[in-house]
mmCIF entry with sequence, helices, sheets and N, C-alpha, C, O atoms, coordinates in Angstrom:
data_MODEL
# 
_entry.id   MODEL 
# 
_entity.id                         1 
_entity.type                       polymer 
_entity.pdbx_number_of_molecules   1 
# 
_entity_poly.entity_id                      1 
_entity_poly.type                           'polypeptide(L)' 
_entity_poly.nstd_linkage                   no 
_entity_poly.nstd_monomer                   no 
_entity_poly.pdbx_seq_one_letter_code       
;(UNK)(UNK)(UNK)(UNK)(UNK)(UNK)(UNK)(UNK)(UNK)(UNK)(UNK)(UNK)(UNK)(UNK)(UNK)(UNK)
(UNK)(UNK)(UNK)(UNK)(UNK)(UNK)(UNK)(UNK)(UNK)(UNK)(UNK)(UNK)(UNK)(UNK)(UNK)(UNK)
(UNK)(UNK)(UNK)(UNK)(UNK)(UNK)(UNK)(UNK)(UNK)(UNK)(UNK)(UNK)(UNK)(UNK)(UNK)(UNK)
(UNK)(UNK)(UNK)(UNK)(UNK)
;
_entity_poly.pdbx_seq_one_letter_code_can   XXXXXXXXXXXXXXXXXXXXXXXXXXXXXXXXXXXXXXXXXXXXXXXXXXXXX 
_entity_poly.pdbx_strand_id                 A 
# 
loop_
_entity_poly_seq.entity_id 
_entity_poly_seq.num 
_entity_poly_seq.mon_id 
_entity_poly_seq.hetero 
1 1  UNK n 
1 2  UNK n 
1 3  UNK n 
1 4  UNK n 
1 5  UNK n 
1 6  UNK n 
1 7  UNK n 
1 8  UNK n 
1 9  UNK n 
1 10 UNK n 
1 11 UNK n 
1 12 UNK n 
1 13 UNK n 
1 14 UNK n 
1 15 UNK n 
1 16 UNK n 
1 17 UNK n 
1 18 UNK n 
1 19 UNK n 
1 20 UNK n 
1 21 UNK n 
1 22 UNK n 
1 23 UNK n 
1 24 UNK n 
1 25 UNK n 
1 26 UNK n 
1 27 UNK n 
1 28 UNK n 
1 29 UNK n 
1 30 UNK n 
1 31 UNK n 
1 32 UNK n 
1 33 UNK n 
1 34 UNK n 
1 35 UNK n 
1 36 UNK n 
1 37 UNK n 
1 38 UNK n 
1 39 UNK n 
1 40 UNK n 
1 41 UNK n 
1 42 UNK n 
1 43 UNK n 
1 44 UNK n 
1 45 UNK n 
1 46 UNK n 
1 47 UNK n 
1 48 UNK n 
1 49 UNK n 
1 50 UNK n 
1 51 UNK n 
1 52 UNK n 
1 53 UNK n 
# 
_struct_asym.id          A 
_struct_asym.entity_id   1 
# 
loop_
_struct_conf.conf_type_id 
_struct_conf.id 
_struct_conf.pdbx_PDB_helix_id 
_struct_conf.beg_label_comp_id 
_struct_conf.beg_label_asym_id 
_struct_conf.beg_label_seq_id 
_struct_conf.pdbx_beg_PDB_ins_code 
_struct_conf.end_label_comp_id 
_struct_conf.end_label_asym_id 
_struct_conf.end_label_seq_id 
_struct_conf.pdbx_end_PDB_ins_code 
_struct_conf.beg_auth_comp_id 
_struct_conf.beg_auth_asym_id 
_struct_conf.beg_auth_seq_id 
_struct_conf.end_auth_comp_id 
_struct_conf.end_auth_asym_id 
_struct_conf.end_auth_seq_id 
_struct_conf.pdbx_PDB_helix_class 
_struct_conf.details 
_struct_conf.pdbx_PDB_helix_length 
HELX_P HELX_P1 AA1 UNK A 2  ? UNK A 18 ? UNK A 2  UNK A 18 1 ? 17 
HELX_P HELX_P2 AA2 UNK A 21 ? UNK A 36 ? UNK A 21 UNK A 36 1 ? 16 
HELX_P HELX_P3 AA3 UNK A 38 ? UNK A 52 ? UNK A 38 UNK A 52 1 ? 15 
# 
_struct_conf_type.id          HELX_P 
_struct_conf_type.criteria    ? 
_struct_conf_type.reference   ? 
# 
loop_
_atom_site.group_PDB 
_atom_site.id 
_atom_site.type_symbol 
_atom_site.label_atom_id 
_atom_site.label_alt_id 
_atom_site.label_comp_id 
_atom_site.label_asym_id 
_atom_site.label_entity_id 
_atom_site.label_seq_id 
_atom_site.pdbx_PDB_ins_code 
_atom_site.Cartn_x 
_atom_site.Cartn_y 
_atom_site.Cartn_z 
_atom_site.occupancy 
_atom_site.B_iso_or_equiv 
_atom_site.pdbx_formal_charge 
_atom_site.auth_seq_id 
_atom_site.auth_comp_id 
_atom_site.auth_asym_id 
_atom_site.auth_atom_id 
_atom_site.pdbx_PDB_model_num 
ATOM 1   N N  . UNK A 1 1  ? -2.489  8.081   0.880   1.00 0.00 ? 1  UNK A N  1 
ATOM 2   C CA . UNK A 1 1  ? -2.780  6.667   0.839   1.00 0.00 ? 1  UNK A CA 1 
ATOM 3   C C  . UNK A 1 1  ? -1.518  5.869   0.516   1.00 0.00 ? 1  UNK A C  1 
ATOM 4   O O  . UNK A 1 1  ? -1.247  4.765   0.991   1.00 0.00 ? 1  UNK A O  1 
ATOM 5   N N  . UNK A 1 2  ? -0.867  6.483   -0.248  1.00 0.00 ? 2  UNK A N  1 
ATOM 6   C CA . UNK A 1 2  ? 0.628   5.685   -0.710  1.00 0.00 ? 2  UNK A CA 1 
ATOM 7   C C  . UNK A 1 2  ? 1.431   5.480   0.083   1.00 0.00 ? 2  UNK A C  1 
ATOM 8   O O  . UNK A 1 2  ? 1.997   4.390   0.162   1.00 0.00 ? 2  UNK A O  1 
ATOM 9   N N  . UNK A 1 3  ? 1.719   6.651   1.000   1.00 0.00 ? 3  UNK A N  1 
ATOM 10  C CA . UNK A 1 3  ? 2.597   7.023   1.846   1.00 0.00 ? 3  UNK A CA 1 
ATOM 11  C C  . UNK A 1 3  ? 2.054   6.241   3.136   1.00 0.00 ? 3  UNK A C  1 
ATOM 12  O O  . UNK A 1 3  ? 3.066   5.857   3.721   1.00 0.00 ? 3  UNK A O  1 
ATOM 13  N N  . UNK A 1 4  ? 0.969   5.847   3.814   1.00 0.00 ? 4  UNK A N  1 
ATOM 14  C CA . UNK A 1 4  ? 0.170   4.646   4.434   1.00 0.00 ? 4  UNK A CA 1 
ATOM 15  C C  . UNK A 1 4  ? 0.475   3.234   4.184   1.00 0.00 ? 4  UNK A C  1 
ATOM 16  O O  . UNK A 1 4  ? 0.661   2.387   5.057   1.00 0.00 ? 4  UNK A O  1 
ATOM 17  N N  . UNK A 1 5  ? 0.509   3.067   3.008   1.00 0.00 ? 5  UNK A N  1 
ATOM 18  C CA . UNK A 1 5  ? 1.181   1.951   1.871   1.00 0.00 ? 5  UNK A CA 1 
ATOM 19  C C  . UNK A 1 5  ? 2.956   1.633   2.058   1.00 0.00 ? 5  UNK A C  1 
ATOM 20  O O  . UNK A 1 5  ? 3.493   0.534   2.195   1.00 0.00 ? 5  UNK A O  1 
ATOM 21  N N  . UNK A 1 6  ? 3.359   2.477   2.026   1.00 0.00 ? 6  UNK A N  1 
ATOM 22  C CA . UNK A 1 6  ? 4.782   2.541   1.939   1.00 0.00 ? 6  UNK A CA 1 
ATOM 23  C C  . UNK A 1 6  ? 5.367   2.189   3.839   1.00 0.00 ? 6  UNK A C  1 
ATOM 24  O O  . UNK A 1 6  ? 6.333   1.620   4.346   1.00 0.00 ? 6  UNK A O  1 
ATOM 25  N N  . UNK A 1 7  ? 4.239   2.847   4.317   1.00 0.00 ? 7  UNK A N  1 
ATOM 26  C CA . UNK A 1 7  ? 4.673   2.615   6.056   1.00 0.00 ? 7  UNK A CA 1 
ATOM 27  C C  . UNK A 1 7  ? 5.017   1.621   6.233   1.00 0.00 ? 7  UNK A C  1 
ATOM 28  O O  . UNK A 1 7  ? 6.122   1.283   6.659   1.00 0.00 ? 7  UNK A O  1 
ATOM 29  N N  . UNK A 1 8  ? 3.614   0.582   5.766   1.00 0.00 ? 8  UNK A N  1 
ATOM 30  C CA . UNK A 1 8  ? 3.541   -0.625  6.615   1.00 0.00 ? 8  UNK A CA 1 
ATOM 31  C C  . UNK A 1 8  ? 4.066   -1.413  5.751   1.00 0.00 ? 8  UNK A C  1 
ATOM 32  O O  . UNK A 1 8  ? 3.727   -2.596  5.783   1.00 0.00 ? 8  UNK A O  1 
ATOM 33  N N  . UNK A 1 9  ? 4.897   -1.020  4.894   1.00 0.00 ? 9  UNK A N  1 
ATOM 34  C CA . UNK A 1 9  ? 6.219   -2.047  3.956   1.00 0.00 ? 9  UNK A CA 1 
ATOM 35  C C  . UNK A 1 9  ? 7.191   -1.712  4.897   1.00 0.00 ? 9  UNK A C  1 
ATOM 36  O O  . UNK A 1 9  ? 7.441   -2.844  5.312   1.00 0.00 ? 9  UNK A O  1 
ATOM 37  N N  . UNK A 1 10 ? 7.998   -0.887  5.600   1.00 0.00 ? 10 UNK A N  1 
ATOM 38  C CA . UNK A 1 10 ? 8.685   -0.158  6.115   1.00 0.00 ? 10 UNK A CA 1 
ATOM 39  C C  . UNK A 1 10 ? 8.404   -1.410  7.548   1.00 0.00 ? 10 UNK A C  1 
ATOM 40  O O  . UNK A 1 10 ? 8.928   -2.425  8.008   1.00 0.00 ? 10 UNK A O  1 
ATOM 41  N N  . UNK A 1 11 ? 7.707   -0.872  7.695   1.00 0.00 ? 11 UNK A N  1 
ATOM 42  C CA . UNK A 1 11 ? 7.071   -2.200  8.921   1.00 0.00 ? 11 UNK A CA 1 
ATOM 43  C C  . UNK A 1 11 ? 7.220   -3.210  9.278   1.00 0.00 ? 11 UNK A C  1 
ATOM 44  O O  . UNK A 1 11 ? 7.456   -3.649  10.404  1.00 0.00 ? 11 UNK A O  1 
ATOM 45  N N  . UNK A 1 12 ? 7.034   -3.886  7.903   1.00 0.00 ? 12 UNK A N  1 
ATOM 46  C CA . UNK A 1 12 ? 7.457   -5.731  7.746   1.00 0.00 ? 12 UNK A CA 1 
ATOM 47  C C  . UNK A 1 12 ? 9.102   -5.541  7.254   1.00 0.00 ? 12 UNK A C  1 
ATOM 48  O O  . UNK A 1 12 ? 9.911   -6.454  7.420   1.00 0.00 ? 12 UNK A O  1 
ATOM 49  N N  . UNK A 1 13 ? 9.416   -4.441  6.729   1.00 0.00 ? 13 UNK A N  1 
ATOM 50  C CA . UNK A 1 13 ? 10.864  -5.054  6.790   1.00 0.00 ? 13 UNK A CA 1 
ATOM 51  C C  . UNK A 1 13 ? 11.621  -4.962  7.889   1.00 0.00 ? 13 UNK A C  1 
ATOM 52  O O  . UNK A 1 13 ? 12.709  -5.497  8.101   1.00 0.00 ? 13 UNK A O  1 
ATOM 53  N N  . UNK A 1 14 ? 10.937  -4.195  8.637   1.00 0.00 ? 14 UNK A N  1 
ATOM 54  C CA . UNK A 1 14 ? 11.789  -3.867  9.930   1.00 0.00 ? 14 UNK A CA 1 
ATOM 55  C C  . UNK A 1 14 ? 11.360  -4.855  10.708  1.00 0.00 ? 14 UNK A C  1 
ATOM 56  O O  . UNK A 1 14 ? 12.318  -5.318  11.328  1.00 0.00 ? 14 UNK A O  1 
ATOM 57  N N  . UNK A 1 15 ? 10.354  -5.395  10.962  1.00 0.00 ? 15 UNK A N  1 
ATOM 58  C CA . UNK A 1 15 ? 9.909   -6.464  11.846  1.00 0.00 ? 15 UNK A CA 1 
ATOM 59  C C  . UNK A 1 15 ? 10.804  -8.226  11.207  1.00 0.00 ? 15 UNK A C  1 
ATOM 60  O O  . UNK A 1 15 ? 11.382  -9.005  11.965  1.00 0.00 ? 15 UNK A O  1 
ATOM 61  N N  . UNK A 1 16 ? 10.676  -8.377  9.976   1.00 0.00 ? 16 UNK A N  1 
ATOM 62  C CA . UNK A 1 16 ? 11.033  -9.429  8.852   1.00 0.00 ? 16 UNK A CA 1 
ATOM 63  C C  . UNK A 1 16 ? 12.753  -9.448  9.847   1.00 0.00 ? 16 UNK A C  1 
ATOM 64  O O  . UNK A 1 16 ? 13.186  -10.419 10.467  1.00 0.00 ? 16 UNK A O  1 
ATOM 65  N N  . UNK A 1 17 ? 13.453  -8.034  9.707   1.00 0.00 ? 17 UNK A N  1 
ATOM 66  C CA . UNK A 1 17 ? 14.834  -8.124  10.422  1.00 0.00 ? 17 UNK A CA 1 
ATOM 67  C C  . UNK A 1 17 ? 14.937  -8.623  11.946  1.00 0.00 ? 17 UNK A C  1 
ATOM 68  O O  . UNK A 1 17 ? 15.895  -9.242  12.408  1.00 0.00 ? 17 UNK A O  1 
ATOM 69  N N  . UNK A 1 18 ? 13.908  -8.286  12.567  1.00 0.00 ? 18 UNK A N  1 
ATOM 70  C CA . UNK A 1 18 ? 14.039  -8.672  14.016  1.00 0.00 ? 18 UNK A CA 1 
ATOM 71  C C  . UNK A 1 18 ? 13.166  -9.713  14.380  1.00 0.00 ? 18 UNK A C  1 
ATOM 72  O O  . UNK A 1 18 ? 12.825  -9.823  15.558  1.00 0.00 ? 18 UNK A O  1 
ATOM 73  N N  . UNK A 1 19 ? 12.690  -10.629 13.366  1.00 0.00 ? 19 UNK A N  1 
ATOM 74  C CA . UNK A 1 19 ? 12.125  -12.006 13.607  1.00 0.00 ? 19 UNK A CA 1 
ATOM 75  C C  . UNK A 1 19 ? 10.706  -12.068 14.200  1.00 0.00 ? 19 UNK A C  1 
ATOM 76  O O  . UNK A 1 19 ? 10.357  -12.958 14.976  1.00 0.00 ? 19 UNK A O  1 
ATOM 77  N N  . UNK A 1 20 ? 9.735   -10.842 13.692  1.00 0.00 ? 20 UNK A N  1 
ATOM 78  C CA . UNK A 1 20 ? 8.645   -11.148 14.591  1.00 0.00 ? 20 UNK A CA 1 
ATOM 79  C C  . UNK A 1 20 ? 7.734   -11.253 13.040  1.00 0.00 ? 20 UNK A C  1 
ATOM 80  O O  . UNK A 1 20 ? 7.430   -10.411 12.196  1.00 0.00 ? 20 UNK A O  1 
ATOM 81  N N  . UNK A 1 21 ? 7.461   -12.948 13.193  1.00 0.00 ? 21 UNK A N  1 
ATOM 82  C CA . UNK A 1 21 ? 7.082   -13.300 11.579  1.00 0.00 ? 21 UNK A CA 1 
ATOM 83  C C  . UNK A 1 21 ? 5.707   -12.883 11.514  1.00 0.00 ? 21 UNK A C  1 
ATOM 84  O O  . UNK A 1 21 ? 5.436   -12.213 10.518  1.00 0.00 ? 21 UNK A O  1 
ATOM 85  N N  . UNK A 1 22 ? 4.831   -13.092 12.268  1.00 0.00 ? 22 UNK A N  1 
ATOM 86  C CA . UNK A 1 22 ? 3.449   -12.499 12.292  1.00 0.00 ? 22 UNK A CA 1 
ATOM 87  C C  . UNK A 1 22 ? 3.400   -11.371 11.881  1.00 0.00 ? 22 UNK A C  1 
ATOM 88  O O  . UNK A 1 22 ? 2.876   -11.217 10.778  1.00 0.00 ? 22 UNK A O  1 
ATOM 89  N N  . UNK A 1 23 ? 3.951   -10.113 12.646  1.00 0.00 ? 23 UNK A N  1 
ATOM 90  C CA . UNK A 1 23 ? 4.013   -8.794  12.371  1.00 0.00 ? 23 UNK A CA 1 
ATOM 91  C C  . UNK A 1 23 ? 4.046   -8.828  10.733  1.00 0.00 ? 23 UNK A C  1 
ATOM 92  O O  . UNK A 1 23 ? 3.205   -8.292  10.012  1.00 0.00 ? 23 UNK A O  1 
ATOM 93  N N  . UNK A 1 24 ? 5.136   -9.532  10.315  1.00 0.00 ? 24 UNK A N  1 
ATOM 94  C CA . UNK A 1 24 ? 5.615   -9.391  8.976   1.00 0.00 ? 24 UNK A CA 1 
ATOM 95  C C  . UNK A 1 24 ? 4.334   -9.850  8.114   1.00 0.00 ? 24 UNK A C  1 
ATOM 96  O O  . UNK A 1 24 ? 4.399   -9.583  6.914   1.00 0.00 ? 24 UNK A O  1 
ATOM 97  N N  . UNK A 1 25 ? 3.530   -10.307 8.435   1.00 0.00 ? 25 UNK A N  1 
ATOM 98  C CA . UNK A 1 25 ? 2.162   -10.686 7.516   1.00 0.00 ? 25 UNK A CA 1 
ATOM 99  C C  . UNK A 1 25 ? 1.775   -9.988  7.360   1.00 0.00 ? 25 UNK A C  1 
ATOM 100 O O  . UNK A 1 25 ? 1.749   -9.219  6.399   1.00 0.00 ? 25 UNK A O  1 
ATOM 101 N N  . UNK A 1 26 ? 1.133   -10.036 8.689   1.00 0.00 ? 26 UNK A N  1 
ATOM 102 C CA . UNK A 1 26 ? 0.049   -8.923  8.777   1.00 0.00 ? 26 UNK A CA 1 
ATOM 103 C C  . UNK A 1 26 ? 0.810   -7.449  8.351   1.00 0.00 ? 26 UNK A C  1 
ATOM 104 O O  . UNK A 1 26 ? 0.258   -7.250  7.269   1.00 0.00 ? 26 UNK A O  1 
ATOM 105 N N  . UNK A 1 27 ? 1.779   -6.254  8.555   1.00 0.00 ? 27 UNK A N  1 
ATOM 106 C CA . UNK A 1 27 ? 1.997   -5.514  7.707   1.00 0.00 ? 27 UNK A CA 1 
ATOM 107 C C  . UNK A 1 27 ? 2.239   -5.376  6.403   1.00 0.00 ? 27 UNK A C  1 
ATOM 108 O O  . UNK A 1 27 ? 2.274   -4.392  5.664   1.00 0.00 ? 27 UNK A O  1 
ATOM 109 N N  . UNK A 1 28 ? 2.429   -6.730  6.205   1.00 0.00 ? 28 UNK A N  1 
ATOM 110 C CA . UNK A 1 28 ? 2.932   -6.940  4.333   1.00 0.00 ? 28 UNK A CA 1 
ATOM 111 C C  . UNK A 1 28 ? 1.362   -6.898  3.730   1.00 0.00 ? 28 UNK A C  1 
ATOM 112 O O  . UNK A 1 28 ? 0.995   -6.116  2.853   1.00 0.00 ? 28 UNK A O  1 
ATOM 113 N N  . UNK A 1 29 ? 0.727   -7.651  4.220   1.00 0.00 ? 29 UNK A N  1 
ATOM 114 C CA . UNK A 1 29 ? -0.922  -7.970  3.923   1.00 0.00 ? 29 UNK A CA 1 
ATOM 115 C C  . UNK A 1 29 ? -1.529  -6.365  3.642   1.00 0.00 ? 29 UNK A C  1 
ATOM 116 O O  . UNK A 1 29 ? -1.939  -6.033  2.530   1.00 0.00 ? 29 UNK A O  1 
ATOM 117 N N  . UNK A 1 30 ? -1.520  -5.581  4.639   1.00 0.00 ? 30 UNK A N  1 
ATOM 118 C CA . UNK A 1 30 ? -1.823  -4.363  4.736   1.00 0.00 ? 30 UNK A CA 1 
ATOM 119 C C  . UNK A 1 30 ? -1.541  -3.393  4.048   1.00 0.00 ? 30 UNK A C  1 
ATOM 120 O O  . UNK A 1 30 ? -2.330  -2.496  3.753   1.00 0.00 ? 30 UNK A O  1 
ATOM 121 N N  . UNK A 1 31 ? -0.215  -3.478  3.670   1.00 0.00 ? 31 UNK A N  1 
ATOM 122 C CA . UNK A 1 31 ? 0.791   -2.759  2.722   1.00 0.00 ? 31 UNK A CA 1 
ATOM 123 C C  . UNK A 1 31 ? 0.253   -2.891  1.328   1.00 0.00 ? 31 UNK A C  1 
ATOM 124 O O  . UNK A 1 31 ? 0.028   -2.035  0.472   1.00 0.00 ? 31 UNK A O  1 
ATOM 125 N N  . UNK A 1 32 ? 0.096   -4.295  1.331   1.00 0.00 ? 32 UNK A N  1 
ATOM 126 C CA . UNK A 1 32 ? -0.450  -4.692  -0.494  1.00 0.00 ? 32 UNK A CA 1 
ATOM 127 C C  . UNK A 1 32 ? -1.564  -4.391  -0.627  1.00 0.00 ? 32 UNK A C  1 
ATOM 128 O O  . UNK A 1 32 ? -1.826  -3.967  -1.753  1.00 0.00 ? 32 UNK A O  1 
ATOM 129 N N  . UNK A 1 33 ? -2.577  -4.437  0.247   1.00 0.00 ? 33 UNK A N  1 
ATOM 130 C CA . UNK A 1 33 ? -4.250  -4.050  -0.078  1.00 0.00 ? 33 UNK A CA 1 
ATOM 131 C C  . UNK A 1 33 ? -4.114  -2.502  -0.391  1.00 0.00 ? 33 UNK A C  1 
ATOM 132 O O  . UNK A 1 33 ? -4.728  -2.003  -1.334  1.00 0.00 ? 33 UNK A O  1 
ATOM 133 N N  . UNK A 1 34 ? -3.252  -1.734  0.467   1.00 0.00 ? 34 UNK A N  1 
ATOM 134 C CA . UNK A 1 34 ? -3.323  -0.160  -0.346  1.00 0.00 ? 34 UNK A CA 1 
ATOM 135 C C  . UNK A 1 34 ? -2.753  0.387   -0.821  1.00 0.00 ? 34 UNK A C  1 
ATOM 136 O O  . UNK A 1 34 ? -2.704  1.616   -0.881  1.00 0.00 ? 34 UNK A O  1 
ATOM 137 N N  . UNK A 1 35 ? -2.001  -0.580  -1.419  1.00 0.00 ? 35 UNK A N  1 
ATOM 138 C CA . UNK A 1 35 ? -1.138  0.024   -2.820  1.00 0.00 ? 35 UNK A CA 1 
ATOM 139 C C  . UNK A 1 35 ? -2.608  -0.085  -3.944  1.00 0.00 ? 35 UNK A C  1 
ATOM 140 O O  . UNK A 1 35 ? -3.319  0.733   -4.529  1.00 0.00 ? 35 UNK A O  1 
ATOM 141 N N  . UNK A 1 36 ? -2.545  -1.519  -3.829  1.00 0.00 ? 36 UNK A N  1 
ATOM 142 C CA . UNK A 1 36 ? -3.817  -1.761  -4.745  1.00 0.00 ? 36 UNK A CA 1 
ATOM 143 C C  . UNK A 1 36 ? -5.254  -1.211  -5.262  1.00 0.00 ? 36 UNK A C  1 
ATOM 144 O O  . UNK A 1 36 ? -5.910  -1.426  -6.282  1.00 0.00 ? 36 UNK A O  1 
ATOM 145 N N  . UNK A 1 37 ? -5.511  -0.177  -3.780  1.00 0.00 ? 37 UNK A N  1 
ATOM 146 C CA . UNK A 1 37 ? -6.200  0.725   -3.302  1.00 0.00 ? 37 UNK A CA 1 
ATOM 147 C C  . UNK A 1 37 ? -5.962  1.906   -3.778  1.00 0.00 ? 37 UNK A C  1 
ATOM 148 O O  . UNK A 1 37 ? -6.946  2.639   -3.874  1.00 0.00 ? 37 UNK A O  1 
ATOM 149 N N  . UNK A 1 38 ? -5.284  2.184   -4.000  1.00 0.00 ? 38 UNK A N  1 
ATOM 150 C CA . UNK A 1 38 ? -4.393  3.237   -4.671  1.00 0.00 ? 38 UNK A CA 1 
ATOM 151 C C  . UNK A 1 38 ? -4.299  3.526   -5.693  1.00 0.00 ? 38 UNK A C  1 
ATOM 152 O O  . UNK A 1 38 ? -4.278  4.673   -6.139  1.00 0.00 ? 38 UNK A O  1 
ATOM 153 N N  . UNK A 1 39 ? -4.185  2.012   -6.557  1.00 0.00 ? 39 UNK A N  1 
ATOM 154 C CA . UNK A 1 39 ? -3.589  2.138   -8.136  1.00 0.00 ? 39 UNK A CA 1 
ATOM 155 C C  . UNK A 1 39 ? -5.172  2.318   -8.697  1.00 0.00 ? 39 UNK A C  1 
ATOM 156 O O  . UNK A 1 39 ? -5.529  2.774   -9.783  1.00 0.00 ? 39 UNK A O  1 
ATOM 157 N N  . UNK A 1 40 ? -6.036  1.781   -7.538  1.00 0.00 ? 40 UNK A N  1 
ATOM 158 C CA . UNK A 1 40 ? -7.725  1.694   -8.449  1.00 0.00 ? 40 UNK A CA 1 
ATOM 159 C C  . UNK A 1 40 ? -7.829  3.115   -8.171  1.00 0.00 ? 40 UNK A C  1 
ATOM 160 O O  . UNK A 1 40 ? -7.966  3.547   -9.315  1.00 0.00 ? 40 UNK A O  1 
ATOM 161 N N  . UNK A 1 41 ? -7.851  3.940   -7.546  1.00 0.00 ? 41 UNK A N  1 
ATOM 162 C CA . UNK A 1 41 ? -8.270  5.176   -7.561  1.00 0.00 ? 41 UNK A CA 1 
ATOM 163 C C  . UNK A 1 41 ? -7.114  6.056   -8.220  1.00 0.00 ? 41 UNK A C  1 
ATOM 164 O O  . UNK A 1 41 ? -7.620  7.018   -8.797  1.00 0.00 ? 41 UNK A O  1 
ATOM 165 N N  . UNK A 1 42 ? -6.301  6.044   -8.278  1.00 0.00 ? 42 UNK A N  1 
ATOM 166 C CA . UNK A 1 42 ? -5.571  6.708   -9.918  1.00 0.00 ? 42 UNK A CA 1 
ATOM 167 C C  . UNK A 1 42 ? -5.828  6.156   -10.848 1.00 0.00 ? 42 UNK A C  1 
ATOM 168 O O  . UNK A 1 42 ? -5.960  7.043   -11.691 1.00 0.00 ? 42 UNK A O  1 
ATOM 169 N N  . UNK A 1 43 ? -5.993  5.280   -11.279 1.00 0.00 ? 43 UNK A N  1 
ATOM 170 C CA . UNK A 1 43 ? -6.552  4.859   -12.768 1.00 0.00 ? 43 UNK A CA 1 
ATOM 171 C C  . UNK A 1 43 ? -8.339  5.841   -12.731 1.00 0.00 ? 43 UNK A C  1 
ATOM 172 O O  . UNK A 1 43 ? -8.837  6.622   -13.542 1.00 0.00 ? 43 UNK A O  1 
ATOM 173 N N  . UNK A 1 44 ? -8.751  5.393   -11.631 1.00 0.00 ? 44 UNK A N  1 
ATOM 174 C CA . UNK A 1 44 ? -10.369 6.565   -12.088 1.00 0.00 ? 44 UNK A CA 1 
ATOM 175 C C  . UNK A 1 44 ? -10.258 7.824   -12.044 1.00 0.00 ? 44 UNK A C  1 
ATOM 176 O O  . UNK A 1 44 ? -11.222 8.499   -12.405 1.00 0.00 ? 44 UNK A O  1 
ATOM 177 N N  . UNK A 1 45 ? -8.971  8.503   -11.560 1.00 0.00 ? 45 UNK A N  1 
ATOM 178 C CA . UNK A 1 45 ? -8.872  9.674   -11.079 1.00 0.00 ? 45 UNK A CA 1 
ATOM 179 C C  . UNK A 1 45 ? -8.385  9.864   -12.528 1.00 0.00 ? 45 UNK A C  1 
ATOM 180 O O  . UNK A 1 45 ? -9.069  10.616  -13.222 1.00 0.00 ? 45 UNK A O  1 
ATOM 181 N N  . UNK A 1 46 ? -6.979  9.122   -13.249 1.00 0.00 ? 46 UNK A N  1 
ATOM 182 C CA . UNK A 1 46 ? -7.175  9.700   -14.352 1.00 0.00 ? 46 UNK A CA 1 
ATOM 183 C C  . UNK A 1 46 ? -8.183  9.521   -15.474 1.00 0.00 ? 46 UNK A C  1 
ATOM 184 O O  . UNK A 1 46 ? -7.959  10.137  -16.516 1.00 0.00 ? 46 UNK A O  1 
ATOM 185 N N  . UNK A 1 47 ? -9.321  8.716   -15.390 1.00 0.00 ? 47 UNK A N  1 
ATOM 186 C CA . UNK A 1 47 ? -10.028 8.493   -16.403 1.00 0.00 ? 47 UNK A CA 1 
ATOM 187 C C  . UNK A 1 47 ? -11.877 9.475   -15.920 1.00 0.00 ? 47 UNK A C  1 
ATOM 188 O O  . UNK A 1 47 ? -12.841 9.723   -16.644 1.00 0.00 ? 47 UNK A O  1 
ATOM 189 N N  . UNK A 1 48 ? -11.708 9.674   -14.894 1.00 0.00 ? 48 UNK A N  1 
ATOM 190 C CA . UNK A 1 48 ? -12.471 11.183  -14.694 1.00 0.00 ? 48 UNK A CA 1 
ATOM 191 C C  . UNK A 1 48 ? -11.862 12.190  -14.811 1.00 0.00 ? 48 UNK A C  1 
ATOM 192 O O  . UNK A 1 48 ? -12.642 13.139  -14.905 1.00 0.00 ? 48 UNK A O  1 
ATOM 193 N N  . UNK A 1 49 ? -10.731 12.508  -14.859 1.00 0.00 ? 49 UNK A N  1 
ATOM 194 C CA . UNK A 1 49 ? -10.160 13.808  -15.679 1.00 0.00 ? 49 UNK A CA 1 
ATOM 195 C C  . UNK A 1 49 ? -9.941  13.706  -17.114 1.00 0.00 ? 49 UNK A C  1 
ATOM 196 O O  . UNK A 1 49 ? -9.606  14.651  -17.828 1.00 0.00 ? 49 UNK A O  1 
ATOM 197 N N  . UNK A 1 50 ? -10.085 12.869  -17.385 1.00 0.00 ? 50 UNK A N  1 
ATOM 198 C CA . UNK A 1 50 ? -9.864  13.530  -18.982 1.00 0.00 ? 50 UNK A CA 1 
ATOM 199 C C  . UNK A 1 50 ? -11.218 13.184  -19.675 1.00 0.00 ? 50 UNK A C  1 
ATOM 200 O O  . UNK A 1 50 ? -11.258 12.865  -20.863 1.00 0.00 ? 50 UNK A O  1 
ATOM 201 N N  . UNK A 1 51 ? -12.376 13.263  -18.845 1.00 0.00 ? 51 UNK A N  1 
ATOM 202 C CA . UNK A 1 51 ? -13.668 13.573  -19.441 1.00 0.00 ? 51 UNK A CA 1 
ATOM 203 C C  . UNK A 1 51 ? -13.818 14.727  -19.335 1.00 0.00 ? 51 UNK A C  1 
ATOM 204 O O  . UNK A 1 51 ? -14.162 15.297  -20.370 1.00 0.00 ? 51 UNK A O  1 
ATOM 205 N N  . UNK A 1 52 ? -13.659 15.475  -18.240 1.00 0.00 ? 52 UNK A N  1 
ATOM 206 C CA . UNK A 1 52 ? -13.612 16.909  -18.078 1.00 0.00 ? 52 UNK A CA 1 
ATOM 207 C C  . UNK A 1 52 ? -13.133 17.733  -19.336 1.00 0.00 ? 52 UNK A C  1 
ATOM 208 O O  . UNK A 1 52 ? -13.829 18.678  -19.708 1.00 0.00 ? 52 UNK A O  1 
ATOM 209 N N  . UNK A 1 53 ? -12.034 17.429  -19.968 1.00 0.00 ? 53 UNK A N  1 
ATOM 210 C CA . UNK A 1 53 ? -11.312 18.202  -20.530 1.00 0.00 ? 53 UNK A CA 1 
ATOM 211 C C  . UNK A 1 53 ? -12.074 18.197  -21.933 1.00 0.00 ? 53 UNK A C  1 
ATOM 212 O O  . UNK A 1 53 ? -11.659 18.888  -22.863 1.00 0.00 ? 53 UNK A O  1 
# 
């Protein structure tokens, strides 16, 4: 999921360099929803593991 995350940053900066400003939204937009996506499911991932334990 991170590495999905990290693409489409990769994306808008490469697009951001060659002037295609839309692109640059819409991958930046995309980029930030699954980081965010991300950080919520490691925070539960660690707070369902250490009930286990």
């Amino acid at each position: 999921m991170i590495g999905a995350a990290i693409l489409f940053l990769i994306i808008a900066l490469v697009a951001g360099v060659f002037g295609f400003f839309g692109i640059v939204s819409a991958a930046a937009g995309i980029a930030k929803i699954l980081f965010f996506v991300f950080i919520v499911m490691f925070i539960i991932s660690l707070i369902t593991g250490r009930r286990r334990a």
